[in-house]
C-alpha distance (Angstrom), angle and dihedral (degrees) to the residues before:
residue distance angle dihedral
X1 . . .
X2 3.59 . .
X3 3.92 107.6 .
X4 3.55 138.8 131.8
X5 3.27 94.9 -90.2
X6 4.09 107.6 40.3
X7 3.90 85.5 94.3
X8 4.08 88.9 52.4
X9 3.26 89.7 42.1
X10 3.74 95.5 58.3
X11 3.81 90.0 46.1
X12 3.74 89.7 52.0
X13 4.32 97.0 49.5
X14 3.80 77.5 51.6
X15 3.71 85.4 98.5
X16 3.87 96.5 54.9
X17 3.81 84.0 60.8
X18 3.88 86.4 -114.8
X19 3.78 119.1 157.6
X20 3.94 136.3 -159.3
X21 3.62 112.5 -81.5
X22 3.97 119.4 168.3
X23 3.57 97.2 140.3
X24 3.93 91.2 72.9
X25 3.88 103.4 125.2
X26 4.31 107.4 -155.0
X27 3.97 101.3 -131.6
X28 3.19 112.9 130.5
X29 4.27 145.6 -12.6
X30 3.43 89.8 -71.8
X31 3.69 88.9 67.7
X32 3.15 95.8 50.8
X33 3.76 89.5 50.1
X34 3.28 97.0 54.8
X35 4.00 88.0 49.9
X36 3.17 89.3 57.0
X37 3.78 102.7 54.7
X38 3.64 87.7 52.3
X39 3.38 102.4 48.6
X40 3.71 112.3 9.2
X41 3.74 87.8 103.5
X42 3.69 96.8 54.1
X43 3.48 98.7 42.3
X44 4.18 94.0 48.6
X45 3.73 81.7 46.5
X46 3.76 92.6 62.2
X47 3.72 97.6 45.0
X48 3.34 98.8 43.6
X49 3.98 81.5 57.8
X50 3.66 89.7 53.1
X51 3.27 107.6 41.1
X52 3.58 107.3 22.2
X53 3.78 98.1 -138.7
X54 3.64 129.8 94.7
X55 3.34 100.0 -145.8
X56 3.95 105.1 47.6
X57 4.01 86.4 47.6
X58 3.95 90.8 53.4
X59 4.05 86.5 54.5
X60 4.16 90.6 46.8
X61 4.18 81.9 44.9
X62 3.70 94.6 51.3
X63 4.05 94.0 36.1
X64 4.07 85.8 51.1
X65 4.14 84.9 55.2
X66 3.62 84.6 49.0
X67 3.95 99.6 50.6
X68 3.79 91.9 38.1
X69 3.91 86.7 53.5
X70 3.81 91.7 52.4
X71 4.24 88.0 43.9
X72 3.68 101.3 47.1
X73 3.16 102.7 91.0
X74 3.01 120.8 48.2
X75 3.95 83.9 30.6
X76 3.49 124.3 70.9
X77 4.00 114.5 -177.3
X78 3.76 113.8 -172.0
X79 3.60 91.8 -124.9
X80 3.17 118.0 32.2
X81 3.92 103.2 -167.0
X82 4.14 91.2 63.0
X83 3.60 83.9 44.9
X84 3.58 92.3 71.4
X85 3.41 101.1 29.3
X86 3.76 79.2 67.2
X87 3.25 99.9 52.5
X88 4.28 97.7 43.7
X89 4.17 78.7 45.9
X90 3.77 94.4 57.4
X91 4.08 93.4 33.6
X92 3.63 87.8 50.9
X93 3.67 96.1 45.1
X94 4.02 86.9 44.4
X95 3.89 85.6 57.2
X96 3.86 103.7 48.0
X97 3.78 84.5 47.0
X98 3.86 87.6 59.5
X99 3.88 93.7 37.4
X100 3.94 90.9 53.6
X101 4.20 104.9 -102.9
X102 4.07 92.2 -141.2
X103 3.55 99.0 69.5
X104 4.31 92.5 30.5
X105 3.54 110.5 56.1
X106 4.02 117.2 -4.8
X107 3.63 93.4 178.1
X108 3.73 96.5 58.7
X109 4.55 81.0 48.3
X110 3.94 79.6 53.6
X111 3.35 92.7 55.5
X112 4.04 99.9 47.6
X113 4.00 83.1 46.3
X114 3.82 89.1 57.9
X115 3.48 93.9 65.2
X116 3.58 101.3 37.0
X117 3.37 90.3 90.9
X118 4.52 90.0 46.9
X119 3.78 95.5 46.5
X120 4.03 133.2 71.2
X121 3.43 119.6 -97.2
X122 4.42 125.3 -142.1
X123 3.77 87.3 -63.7
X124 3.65 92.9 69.4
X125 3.63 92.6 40.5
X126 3.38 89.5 58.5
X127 3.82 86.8 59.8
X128 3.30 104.9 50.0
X129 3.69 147.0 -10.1
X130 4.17 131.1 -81.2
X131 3.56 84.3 -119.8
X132 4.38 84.3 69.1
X133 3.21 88.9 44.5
X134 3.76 101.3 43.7
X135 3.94 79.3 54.9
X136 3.72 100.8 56.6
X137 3.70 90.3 48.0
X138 3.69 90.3 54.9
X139 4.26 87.4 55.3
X140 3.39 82.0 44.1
X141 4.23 94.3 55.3
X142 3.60 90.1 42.5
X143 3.70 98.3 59.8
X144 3.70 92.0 51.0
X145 3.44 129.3 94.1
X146 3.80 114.3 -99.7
X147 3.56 96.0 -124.1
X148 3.75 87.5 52.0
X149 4.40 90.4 44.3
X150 3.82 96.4 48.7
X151 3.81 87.4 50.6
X152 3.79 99.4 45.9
X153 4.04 89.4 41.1
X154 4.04 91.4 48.1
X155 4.39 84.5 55.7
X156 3.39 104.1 40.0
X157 4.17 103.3 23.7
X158 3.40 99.5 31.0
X159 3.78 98.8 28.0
X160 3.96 95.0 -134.0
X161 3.78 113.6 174.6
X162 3.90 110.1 -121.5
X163 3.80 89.0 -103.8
X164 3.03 101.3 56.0
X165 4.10 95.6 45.6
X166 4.17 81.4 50.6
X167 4.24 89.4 56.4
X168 3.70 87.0 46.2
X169 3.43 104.5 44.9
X170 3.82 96.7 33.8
X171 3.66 90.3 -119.5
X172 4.19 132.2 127.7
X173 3.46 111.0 -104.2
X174 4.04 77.1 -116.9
X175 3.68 90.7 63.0
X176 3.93 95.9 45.2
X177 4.09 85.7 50.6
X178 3.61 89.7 46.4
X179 3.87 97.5 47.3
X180 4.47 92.8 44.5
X181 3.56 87.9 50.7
X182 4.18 94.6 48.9
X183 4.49 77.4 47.7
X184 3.63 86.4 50.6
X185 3.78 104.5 48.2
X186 4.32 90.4 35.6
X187 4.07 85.2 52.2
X188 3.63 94.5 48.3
X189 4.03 87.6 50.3
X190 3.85 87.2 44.4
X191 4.05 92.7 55.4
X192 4.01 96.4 37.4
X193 4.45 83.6 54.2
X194 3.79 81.6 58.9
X195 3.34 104.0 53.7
X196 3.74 105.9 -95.7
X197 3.77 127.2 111.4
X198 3.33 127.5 -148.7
């Protein structure tokens, strides 16, 4: 995965201990194993945050294992931890879609609803692709402070609750509110400088 945010992403699995591994050749169980150990937790973490139940995000985990087995090779991502978290992000995503979001997870709906009001709507899609969009969000990230990126990545990437970014950080929940909404507003400023109205 090369995306704006594969190099965030690596910052943020920093505290999971996980490290870059893109040599990892899919042969066998013990691959998988091994995969596992190093980023089980991670990848649990963020479907748990999705789809707010333990067991349907260990069957996205385990079906991630299974699609990056089948991918790898001929694929080989650069970093192979935001890789998967891709993939469980989008099979997770895929699966609260299916299991109708508003009565799953209304915190993760909280967070799309958030930046409703940031991102472009159809008429922008009309204009260009996410892929332009995914890119401006990146310069966007990059300019930020990191205290300020890790935060707005663990909401809307990860889909942390605010309570739980506030125990992580050390923050109030206050703060953590505070500090999305000052991302919010300075990302809607960012996107209207380049053209694209919200």
């Amino acid at each position: 995965m090369n995306g704006p945010c594969s190099s965030f992403l690596q910052k943020e699995a920093e505290g999971w201990r996980i490290g870059r591994s893109s040599s990892c050749i899919f042969g066998g169980t013990s691959a998988i194993r091994e995969t596992d150990r190093k980023y089980g937790r991670l990848c649990l973490s963020l479907s748990r945050n999705i789809l707010a139940s333990g067991e349907d995000a260990r069957e996205c985990v385990s079906d991630a294992y299974l699609a990056l087995w089948r991918r790898i090779p001929p694929e080989k991502p650069e970093d192979l931890m935001a890789y998967l978290a891709k993939i469980v992000r989008d099979l997770s995503l895929k699966r609260l879609d299916h299991d109708r979001a508003k009565k799953r997870c209304p915190e993760l709906l909280l967070s799309f609803e958030e930046l409703e009001a940031v991102l472009p709507d159809e008429r922008f899609a009309a204009q260009a692709d996410g892929a332009a969009l995914a890119s401006l969000l990146g310069a966007f990230l990059r300019q930020e402070t990191p205290t300020a990126r890790s935060v707005f990545l663990r909401r809307y990437w990860f889909f942390d609750s605010v309570r739980g970014i506030a125990a992580r950080f050390g923050f109030s929940e206050s703060k953590v509110k505070s500090l999305l909404f000052r991302t919010r507003r300075r990302l809607r400023a960012f996107l209207k400088k380049e053209g694209i109205d919200v």
